[in-house]
KOLGU-327697 format. One record per residue (C-alpha): residue in one letter; y, z, x. Coordinates in steps of 0.1 Angstrom, whole numbers, plus 2048, in hexadecimal, padded with zeros to 3 digits. Each point is the difference from the previous one (the first is absolute). Layout:
N
AYZX ...
//
This chain:
805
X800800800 X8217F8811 X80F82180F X8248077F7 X80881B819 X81D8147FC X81B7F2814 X81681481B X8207E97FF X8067E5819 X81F7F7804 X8137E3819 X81D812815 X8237F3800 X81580D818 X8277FB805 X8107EF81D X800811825 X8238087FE X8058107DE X7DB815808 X81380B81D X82180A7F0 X7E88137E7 X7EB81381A X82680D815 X80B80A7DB X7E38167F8 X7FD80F826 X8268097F5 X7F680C7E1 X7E7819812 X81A80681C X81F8097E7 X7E68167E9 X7F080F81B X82381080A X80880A7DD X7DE819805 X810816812 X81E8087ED X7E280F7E7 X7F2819819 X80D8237F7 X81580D817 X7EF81881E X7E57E97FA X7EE7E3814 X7E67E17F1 X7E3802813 X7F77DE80E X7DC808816 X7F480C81B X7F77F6824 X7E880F817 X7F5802826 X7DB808809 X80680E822 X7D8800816 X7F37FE822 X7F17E3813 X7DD80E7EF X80C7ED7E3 X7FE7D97FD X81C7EB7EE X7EA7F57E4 X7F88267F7 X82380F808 X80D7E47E8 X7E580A7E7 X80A821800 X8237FA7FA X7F87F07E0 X7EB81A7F4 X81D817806 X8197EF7EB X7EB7FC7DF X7FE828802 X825803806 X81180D7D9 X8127F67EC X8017DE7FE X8227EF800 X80D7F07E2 X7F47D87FC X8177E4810 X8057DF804 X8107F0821 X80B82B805 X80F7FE7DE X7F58187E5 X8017EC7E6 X7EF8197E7 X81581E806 X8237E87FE X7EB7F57DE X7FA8297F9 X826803803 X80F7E17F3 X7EB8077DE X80F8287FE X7F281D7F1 X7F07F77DD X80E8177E0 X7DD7FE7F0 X7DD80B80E X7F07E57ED X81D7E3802 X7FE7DC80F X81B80C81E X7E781B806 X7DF7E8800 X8157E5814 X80481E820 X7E180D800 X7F27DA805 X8137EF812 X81681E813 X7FB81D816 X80B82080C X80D7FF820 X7EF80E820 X81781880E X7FD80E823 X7F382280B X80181581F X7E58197EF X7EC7DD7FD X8027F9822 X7F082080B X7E38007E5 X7F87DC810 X7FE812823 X7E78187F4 X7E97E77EF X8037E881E X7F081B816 X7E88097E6 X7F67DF7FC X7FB7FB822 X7EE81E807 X7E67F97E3 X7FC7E0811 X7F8814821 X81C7F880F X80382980A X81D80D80B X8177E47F9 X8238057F3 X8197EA7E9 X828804800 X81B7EF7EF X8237FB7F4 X8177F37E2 X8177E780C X81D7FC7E5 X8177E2802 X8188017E1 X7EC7FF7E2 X7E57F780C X7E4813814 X7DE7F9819 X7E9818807 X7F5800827 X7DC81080E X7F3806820 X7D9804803 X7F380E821 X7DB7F97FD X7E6810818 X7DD7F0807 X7E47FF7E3 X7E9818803 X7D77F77F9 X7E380B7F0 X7EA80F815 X7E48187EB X7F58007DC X7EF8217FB X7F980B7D9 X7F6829800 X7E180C7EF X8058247F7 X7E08067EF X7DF7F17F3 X80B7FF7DD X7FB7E07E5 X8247F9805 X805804825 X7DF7E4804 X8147E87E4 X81F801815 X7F07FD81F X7EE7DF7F1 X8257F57FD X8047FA826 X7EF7DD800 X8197EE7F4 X81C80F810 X8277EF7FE X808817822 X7F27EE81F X804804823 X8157EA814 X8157FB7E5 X82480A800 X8078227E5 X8107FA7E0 X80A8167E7 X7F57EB7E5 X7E17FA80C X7F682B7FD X80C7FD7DB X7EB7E07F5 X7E4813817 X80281C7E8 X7FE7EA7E0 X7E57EE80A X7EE820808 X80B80D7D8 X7F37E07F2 X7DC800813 X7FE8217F8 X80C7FC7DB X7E07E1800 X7E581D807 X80D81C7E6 X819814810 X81A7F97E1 X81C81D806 X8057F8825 X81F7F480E X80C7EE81F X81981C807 X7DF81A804 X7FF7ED823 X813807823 X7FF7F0817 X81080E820 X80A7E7822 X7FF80C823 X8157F0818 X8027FB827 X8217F380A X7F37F8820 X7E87E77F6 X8157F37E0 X7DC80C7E9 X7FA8107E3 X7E28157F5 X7F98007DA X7E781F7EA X7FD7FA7DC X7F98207F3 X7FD8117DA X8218167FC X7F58247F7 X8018167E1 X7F47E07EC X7F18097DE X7D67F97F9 X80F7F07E5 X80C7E2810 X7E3800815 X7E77FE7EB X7E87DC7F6 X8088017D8 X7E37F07E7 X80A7ED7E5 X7F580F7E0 X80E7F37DD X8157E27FF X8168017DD X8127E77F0 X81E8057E4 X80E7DE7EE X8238087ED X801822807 X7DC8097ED X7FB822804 X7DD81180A X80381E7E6 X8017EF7E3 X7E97E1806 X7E17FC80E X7FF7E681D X7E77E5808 X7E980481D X7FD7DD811 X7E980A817 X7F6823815 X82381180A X8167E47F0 X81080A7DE X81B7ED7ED X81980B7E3 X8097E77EC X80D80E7E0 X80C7DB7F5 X7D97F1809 X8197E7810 X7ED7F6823 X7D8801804 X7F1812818 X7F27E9816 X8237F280C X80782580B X7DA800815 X8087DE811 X82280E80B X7F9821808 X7EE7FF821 X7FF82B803 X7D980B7FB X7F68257F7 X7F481481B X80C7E981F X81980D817 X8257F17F9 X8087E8812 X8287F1801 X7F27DB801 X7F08047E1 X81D8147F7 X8197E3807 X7E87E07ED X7F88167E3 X8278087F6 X8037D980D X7EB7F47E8 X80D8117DF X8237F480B X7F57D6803 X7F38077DE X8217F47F5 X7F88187E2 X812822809 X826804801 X7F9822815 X7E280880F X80082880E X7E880C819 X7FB828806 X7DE814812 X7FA8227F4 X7EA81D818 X7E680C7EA X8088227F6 X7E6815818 X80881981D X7EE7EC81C X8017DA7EF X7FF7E180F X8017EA7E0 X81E7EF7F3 X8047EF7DD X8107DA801 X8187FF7DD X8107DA7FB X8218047E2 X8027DD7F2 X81F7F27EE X7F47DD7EE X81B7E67FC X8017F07E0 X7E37E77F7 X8197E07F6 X81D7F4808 X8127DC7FF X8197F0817 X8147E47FB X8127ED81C X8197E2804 X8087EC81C X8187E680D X7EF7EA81C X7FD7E1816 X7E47F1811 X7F27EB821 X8037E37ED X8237FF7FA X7FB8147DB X8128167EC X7FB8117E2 X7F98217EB X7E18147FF X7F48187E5 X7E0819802 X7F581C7ED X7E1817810 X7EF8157E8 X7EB81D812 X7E28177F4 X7F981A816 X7DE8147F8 X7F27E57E8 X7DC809806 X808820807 X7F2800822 X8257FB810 X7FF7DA7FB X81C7EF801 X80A7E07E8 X81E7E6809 X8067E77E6 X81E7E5809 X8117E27F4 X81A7F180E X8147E17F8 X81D7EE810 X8167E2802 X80B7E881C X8127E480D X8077E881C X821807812 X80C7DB80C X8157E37F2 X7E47E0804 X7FB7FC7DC X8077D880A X7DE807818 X7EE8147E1 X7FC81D819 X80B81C7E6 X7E68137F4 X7F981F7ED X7E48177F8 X7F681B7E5 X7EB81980A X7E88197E9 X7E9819812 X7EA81F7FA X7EA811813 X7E681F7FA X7F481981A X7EA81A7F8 X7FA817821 X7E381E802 X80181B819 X7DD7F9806 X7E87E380F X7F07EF7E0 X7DE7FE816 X7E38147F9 X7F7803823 X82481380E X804823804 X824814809 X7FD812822 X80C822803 X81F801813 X8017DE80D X8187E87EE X8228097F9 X7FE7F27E3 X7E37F67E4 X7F57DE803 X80F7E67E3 X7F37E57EC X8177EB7F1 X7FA7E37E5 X81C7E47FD X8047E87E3 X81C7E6804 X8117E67ED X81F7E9809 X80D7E57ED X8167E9814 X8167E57ED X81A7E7815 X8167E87F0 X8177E7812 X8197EB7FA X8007DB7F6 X81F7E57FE X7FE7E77DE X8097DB806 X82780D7F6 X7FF81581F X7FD81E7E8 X7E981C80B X7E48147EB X7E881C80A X7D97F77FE X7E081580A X7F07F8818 X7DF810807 X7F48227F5 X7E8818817 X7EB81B7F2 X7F381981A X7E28197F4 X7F681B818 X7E481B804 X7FC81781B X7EA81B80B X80981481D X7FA829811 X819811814 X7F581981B X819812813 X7F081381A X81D813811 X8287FD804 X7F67E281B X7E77EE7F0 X7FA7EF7DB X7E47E67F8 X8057E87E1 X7E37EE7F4 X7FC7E57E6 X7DB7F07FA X80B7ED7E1 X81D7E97FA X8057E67E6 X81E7E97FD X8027E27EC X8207EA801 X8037E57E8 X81C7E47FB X8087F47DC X81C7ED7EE X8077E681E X81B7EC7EF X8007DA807 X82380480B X7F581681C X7E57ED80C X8177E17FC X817811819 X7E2806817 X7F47DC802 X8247ED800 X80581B821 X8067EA81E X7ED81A814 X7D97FE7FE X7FD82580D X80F80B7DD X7DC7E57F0 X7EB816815 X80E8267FC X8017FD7DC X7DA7FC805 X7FA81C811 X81C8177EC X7FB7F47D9 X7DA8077FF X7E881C7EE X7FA818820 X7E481A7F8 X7FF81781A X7E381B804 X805818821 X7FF81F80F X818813815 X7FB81E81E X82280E80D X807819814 X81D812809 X807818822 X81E816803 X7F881981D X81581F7F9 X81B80181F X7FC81D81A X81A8177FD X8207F081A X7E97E5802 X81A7DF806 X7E77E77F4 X7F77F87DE X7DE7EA7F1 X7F67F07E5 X7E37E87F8 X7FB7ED7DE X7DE7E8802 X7ED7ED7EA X7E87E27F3 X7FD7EE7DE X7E27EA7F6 X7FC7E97E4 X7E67EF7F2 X7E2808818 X7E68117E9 X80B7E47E1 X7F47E781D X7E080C809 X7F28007D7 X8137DF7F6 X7F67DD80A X81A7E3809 X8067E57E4 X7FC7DD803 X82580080F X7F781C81B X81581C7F4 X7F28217EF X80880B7DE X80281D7E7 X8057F77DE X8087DB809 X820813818 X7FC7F8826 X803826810 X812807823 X7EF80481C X80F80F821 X800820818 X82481280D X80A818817 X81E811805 X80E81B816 X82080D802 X80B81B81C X820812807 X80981281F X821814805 X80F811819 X81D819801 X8137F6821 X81C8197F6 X80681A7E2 X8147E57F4 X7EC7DF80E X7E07F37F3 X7EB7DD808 X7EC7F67E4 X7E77E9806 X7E87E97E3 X7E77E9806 X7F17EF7E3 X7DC7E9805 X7F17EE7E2 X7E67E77FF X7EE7F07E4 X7DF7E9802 X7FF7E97DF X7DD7F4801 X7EC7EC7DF X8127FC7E1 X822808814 X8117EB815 X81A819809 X80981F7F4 X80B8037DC X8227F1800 X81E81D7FA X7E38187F4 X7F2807820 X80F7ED820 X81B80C815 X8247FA808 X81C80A816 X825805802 X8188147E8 X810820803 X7E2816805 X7EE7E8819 X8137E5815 X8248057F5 X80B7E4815 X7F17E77E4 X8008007DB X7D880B7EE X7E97E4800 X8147ED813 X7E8804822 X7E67E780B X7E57F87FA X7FB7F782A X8217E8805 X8027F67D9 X8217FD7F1 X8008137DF X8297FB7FD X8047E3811 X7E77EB7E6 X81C8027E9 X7EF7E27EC X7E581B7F5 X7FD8127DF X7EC821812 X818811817 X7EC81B80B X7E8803823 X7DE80F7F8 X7E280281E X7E1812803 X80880F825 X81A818808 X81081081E X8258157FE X80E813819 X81F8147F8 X81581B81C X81E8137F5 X81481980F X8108147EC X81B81D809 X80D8197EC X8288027FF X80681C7E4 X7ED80D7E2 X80B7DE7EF X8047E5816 X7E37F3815 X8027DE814 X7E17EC80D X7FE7E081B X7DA7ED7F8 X7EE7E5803 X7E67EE7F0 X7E47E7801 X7E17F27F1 X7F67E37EC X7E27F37E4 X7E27E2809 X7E87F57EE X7DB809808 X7F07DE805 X80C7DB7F6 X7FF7F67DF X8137DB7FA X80080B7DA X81E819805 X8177E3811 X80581281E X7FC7F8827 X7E6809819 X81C81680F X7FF8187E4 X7DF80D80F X7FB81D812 X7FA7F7820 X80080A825 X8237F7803 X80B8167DF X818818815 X8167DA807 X8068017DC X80F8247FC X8208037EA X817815810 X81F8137F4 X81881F807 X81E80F7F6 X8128257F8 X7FC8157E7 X81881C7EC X7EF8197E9 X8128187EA X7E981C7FA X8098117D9 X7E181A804 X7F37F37E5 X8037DA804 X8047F381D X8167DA802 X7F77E9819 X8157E580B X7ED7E581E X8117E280D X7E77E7816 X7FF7E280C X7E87EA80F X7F57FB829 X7E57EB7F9 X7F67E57E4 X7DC7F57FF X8097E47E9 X8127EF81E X7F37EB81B X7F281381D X81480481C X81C8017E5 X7F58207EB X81681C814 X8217FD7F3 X80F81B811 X8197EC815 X80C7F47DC X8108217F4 X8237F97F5 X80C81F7EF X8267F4801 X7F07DD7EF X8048027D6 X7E37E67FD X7E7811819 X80781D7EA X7F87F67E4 X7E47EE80A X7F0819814 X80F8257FA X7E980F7E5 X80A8237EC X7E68167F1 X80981B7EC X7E381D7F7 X7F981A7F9 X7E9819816 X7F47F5822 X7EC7E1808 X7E681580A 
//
């Protein structure tokens, strides 16, 4: 079915002539310069803005340049507070705090307008200044930086005032011995001592402070796995011995003393109770679900079994804060319970080591509806309304399923003037779609693990329906115009899929049974008129392969890895991969008809195998500095009935604002094709069955609101193999010489971070266009940025919202 993705806008840039850009830029640099002045007549009096500070890491010749440079930096993002934001030194939100003045009413617009757009100033302090000192030398010495020493100054210069620090920093001192104390033979004593395997304190390393506190949390939460439920970190000491002679320290992790049995005991689990709406235990009798496991449910609202699969706790094991963590997990990603409460009770006895598990459950309300209206463009040049209304069920079966019943319908139409070239078009849209998702795998054969998943396992059912209408425009004879359909497409959909989400890193989504059948109806003659007078025989031959009845019978495996960042880690991961196959089984059982294809039901069914992967690497150079890094691979193998992928269904493209901004969507490839240059053709779009995008951006952080970003980008489409039957050239193959037909494009960025939405605004242009001759593709040397026609030609806006990735 032809994919009308939403567009993010595209737009040619116009700029104005050298000399009146330049006459613009001196009058705003005045404008900053004159307003900038005005500040200061703000500042009360006695008092100074504070504009930053500076400091000076002052080491010996033990130090290199690398880590005394290092160090500095780390020193400056401790230094507080942080100056007011600026632009080119001028602070452009406290002139904005002052120019708007002090709002009458709490609640007013003058008062909304300051606390958005304005801010308090900064002012200086000398009592600042010598809180800074002490938490330079702290920070240092937790560092093991021992004995070093911070000074520093206020400089005032009118108004205006710079804070000034001196760090004298004295050799790092090492780890030398790790020695955890056994005071006795006791159950605990052996637990902790188990601990010492997996130490975060090794020798040779240099002594941090941080490092002794995570040592002690990871002690609590190995402890915490094996029973010992009222221990806390803080129960530990551990006490450092140093030699300033050799520059070592000596660490003993010991139990502090006078701690109470209480916290040192391994506690049992005994009755796990659960109360839905506040259902209270003295006046109704609750359901056993199984031995230890009791609900009250005064509403009958949920059944048991939902509350066993969740619920990973089992009476008369030891507690155990991994079971602790999926178990209250679980009841949450039920998307059922507006609060859910979690509280463990000691069992009331003089030497006890049982503790009751109680869960307080608030349920949401079972149905709701939701009703949404949009105003949108698309890729393809589109604009138009969109209406939907979502209708959900929660609890249907009572088992904490979940309903979703949509429909959604819309309007749109070409933006363009070539109603002389019949090139306007317009579509109506009707859609509706069913999901019905269970907190459970629908096989016989699964069974919930204790403690394991994060969350329960989902199977969700889909049943889809979109009806897709376009009309165009026809002249008369008297040059008059009047609006025809053209063709309709029906879509029908089926799906069945699990979800298994094994931990906060990595989620599994499986679908064994998909069913989509796309059929075309209503071609007017008018239409296919149009298609056969075309002076382009590519038009003849994509027509074929678009306006046909596609039945499509597949499966899909995806999996997604998010690896949950160290803490201070600078690097961040993220791995989205996949493979979708069609028509293999329906293959084996069906035999070929007398024109070799396969059919179902007299409809020839796709038959193909894809893979995708998608990885993301970032990397924070600075607090303020990140790389991000994507890679996207895609392949797809058409094999029997198909002679490529399904056309716009399933085949790839490039270019647009989230992908090679440089170029407008679909307007990349396939090989050295060109889509916009075959300005004969009906089909303006590029579709292949290979893929390869690379996309780096570096993106720096100016003030809570504005970000700015340099990138560049590159990747292109090709077909798998050669099929004369799609009208395109050998070149449009994947071949060994692929990376010669890269599109490449760069540009800057602005993005205006609201908190809640964030507005991106990318402006590209190309380096490289496959399309042209080789030897002729890098056009580089071409940039004209004071040229009005290579800007329009070749300067391309996107506007967004959210990052590209």
């Amino acid at each position: 079915m032809p994919s009308l993705y939403r567009k993010i806008y595209n737009f040619s840039f116009f700029g104005k002539k050298t000399k009146e850009c330049g006459i613009y830029f001196l009058f705003c640099l005045s404008c900053f310069f004159l307003s900038s002045c005005s500040v200061s007549k703000y500042i009360p009096q006695g008092e100074s803005l504070y504009t930053g500070a500076k400091i000076k890491t002052a080491t010996d010749s033990s130090f290199t340049k690398n880590e005394t440079k290092a160090l500095d930096e780390q020193l400056k993002t401790i230094i507080r507070p942080v100056p007011n934001s600026s632009i080119f030194g001028f602070p452009y939100k406290v002139w904005f705090y002052y120019v708007v003045g002090e709002p009458k009413k709490e609640k007013g617009v003058r008062n909304w307008f300051r606390k958005k757009f304005g801010e308090a100033p900064v002012l200086a302090s000398k009592r600042a200044v010598n809180v800074n000192t002490e938490i330079i030398s702290n920070y240092l010495n937790n560092e093991g930086y021992f004995r070093s020493t911070a000074i520093g100054e206020l400089i005032i210069k009118g108004k205006k005032a710079e804070a000034m620090y001196v760090a004298n920093v004295k050799p790092r001192y090492t780890i030398s011995k790790v020695e955890f104390i056994q005071k006795d033979t006791s159950a605990f004593s052996k637990s902790l001592m188990q601990t010492k395997a997996g130490s975060l304190l090794k020798v040779g390393e240099p002594y941090r402070f941080d490092n002794i506190k995570l040592e002690r949390d990871r002690i609590d939460k190995a402890l915490k796995l094996n029973g010992y439920y009222y221990f806390r970190p803080d129960f530990l000491i551990i006490k450092a011995d140093s030699n300033q002679n050799t520059r070592q320290v000596n660490l003993f992790l010991e139990l502090k003393p006078n701690i109470t049995q209480t916290s040192l005991k391994q506690y049992t689990i005994k009755d796990i109770l659960v109360f839905v709406d506040n259902s209270d235990s003295t006046k109704q009798k609750s359901v056993q679900i199984r031995k230890g496991l009791s609900v009250f449910d005064s509403k009958k609202a949920f059944k048991g079994q939902i509350f066993n699969d969740a619920i990973s706790f089992r009476s008369g094991r030891l507690y155990n804060s991994q079971t602790h963590d999926a178990s209250l997990s679980r009841l949450i990603n039920l998307r059922n319970f507006k609060f859910v409460k979690n509280r463990f009770e000691m069992v009331n006895r003089s030497d006890s080591a049982l503790i009751n598990v109680i869960y307080d459950l608030t349920s949401l309300k079972n149905k709701s509806l939701q009703a949404e209206f949009n105003a949108l463009t698309r890729s393809n040049n589109l604009a138009g309304t969109q209406l939907g209304v979502n209708w959900l069920n929660r609890n249907i079966f009572k088992g904490a399923e979940i309903l979703k019943i949509g429909v959604n319908t819309g309007f749109d139409f070409q933006l363009g003037n070539k109603i002389n070239d019949e090139n306007l078009n317009s579509y109506y849209r009707l859609a509706g779609d069913a999901d019905l998702t269970f907190p459970r795998f629908l096989l016989p054969f699964y069974r919930v693990r204790a403690g394991r998943n994060q969350a329960l396992p989902k199977t969700n059912i889909n049943l889809g329906y979109e009806r897709l209408v376009q009309k165009g425009i026809g002249m008369n004879e008297d040059s008059s115009t009047y609006r025809y359909n053209q063709y309709t497409i029906t879509s029908l959909r089926s799906s069945l899929s699990y979800n298994l989400r094994k931990n906060a890193a990595v989620e599994h989504n499986f679908t064994p049974l998909s069913i989509n059948l796309i059929r075309p109806k209503n071609i007017s003659e008018e239409f296919v008129d149009r298609i056969f007078r075309s002076s382009n025989i590519q038009d003849l031959l994509r027509y074929d392969q678009i306006l046909i009845t596609r039945l499509i019978l597949g499966g899909q495996y995806n999996i997604v890895y998010t690896p949950i960042q160290a803490p201070k880690s600078r690097h961040y991961f993220y791995l989205n991969a996949g493979f979708d196959i069609a028509g293999n089984l329906a293959g084996l059982f069906v035999k070929k008809q007398a024109d070799d294809s396969k059919r179902i039901a007299n409809t020839v069914f796709e038959q193909y195998a894809r893979f995708d992967l998608e990885t993301r690497y970032y990397l924070d150079l600075t607090p303020s500095i990140r790389l991000a890094n994507r890679v996207i691979l895609g392949y797809g193998l058409p094999y029997g009935n198909s002679k490529s992928l399904p056309t716009q269904i399933k085949q790839y493209f490039v270019g647009g604002s989230n992908s090679i901004r440089a170029f407008r969507a679909r307007s990349i490839g396939p090989g050295d094709f060109d889509v916009i240059g075959d300005s004969t053709s009906i089909f303006t779009t590029a579709y292949g069955d290979v893929k390869l995008e690379l996309n780096s951006e570096l993106r720096i952080k100016v003030s809570q609101i504005i970000n700015l970003a340099a990138f560049i980008d590159a990747g292109n489409i090709w077909l798998a193999k050669y099929n004369d039957a799609l009208g395109y050239s050998e070149n449009s193959v994947f071949g060994k010489n692929f990376y010669k037909q890269l599109a490449v494009g760069g540009g800057l960025g602005l993005r205006l971070d609201f908190t809640y939405v964030k507005l991106r605004l990318d402006l590209a242009t190309p380096f490289c266009k496959p399309w042209l001759p080789e030897g002729e593709r890098w056009v580089i040397q071409d940039i004209k940025p004071f040229e009005k026609t290579w800007r329009k030609q070749n300067l391309i806006l996107n506007i967004a919202v959210d990052y590209p990735f």
